[in-house]
C-alpha positions as CSV (number, residue, x, y, z in Angstrom):
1,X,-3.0,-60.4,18.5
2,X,-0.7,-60.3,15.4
3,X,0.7,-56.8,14.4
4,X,1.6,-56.0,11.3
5,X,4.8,-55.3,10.4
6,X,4.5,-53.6,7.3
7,X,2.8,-50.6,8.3
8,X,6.4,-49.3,10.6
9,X,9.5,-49.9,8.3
10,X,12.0,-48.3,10.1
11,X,13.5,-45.1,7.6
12,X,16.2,-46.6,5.1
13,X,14.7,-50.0,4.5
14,X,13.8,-48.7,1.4
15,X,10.3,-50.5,1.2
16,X,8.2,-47.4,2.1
17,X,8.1,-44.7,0.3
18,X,6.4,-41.1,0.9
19,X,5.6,-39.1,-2.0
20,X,4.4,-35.1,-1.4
21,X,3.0,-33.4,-3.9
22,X,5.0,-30.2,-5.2
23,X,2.7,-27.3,-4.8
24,X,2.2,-25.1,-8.3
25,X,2.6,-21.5,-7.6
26,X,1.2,-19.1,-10.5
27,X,-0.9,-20.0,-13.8
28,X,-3.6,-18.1,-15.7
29,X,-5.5,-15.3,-14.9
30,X,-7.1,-12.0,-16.3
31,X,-6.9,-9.1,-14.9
32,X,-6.4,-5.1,-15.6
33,X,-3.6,-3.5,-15.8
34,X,-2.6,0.2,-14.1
35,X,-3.2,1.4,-17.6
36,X,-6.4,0.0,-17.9
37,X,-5.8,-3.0,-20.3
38,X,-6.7,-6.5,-19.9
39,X,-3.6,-8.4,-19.1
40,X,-3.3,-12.4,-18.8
41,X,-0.4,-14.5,-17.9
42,X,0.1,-14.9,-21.7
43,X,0.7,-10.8,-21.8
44,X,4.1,-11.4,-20.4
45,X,5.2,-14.1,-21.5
46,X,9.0,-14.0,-22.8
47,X,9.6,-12.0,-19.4
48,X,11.0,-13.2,-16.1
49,X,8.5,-11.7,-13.4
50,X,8.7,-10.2,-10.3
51,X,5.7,-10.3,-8.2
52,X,4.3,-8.8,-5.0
53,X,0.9,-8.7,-3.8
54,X,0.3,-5.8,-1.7
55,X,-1.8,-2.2,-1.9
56,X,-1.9,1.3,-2.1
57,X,-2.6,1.8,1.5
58,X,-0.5,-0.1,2.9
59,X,2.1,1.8,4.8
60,X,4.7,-1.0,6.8
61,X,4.6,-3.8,4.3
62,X,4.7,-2.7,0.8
63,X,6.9,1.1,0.6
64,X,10.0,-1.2,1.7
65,X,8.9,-3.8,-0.8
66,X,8.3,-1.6,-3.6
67,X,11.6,0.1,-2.9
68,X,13.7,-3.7,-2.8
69,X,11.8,-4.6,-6.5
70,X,12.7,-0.9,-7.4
71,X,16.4,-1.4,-6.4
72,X,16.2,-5.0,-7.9
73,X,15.9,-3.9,-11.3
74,X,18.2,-1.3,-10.9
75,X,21.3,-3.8,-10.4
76,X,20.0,-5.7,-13.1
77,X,21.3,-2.7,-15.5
78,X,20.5,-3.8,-18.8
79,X,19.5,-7.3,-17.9
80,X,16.2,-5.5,-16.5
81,X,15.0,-4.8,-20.0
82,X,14.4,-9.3,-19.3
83,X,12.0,-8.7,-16.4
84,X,8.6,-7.0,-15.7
85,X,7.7,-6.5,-12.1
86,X,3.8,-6.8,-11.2
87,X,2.5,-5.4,-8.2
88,X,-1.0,-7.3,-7.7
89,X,-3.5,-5.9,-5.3
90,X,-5.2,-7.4,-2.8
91,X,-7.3,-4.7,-2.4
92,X,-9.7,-4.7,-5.4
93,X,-12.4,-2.2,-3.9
94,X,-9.9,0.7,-3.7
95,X,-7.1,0.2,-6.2
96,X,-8.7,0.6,-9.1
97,X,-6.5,1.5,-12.0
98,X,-6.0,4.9,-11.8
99,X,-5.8,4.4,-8.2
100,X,-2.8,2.3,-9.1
101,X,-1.5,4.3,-11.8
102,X,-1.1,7.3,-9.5
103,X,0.4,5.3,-6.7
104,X,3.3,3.6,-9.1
105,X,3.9,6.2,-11.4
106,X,4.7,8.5,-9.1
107,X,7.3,6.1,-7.0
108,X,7.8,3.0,-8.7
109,X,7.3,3.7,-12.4
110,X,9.2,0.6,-13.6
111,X,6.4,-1.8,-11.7
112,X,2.8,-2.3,-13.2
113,X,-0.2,-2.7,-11.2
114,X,-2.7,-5.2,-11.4
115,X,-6.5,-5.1,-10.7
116,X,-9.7,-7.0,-10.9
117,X,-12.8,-8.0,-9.8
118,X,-13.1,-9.4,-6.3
119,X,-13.1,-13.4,-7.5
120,X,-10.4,-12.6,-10.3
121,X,-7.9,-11.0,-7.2
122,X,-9.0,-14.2,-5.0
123,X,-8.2,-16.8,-7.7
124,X,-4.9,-14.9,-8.2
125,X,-4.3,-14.8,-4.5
126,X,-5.0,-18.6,-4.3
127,X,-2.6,-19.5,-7.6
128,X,0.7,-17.8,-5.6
129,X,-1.1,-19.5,-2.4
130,X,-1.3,-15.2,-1.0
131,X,-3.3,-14.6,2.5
132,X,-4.8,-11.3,2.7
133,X,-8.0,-10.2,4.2
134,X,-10.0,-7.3,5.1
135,X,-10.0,-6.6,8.7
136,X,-12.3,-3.2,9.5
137,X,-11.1,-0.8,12.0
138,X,-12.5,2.4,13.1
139,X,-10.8,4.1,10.0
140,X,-12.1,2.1,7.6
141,X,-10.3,-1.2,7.1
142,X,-7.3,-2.5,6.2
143,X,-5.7,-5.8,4.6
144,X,-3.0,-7.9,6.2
145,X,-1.1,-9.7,3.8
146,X,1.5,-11.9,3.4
147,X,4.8,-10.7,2.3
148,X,6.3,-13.0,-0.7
149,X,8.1,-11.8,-3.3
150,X,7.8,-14.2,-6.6
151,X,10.5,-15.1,-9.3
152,X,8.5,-16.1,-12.4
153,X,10.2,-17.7,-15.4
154,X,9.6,-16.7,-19.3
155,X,6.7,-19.0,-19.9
156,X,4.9,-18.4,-16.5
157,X,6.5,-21.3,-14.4
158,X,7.5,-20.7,-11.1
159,X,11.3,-20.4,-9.9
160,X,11.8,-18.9,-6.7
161,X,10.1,-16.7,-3.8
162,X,12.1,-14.3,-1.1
163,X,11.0,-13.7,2.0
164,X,10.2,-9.9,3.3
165,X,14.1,-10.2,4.8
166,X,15.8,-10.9,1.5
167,X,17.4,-7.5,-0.1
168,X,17.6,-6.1,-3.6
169,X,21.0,-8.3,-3.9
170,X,19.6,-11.8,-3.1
171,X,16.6,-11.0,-5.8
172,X,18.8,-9.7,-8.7
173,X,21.5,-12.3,-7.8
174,X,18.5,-15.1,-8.6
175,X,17.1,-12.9,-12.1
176,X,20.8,-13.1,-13.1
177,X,21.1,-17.0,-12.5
178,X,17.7,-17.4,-14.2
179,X,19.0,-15.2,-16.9
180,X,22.5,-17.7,-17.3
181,X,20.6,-20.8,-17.9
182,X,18.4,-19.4,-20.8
């Protein structure tokens, strides 16, 4: 039996190599804004984003997120007037855009809310590779989610994501470093 020798190049012989793909986070979509506009990705273009997908019932996730993007922008001082944050549901069926309107003007005015149509919120969701589903419970329902946090450059590419753990300082410190290269 012959083996072949090729297929088990010990690591540092240099005559495999293993390429992985870098995913792509973000690209186009069209949704409506908390104002009831149609938005794309092109609407902010020229703006660093911040972006969280959450919703307006969620009550352990997204308050302490809101309030991190909130204090975010607030260290940036000036350099804030650079940045737009989104706050995308995942919840299509109940934040509509007044829904959302209500919800961030009252607590997080500097933050726009985005909605759509069930597909247009799933091919958003899919772009920034976001879980959330519905899971019903005897009150209703509610929607899990994940808990990213996305640094968007000026023309829509992606630069960074936080973790839920990562504070206001960590997320303005990156915005300011984005900010110095330009």
């Amino acid at each position: 039996m012959e083996i072949n020798s090729s297929c088990c190049t010990p690591p540092g012989s240099g005559s495999a190599t293993i390429v992985r793909p870098v995913p792509t986070v973000g690209g186009s979509f069209r949704l409506i804004d908390d104002s009831g506009a149609a938005v794309t990705e092109r609407s902010y273009f020229g703006k660093y984003l911040i972006v969280f997908f959450g919703f307006t019932h969620c009550q352990t996730v997204c308050p302490p997120a809101l309030a991190r993007i909130d204090q975010a922008l607030e260290e940036l001082g000036e350099l804030a007037n650079s940045v737009r944050a989104l706050y995308v549901t995942v919840d299509p069926e109940r934040d509509t855009p007044e829904v959302l309107h209500a919800f961030l003007a009252a607590q997080h005015p500097r933050i726009t809310g985005l909605t759509g149509s069930a597909a247009e919120i799933e091919s958003m969701k899919k772009a920034y590779h976001v879980h959330a589903r519905r899971v019903d419970d005897p009150d209703g329902y509610r929607m899990p989610h994940s808990a990213f946090t996305f640094l968007m450059g000026p023309e829509g590419d992606y630069l960074k994501h936080f973790a839920d753990t990562v504070d206001s300082k960590e997320i303005a410190a990156a915005v300011q470093a984005s900010l110095a290269v330009r």
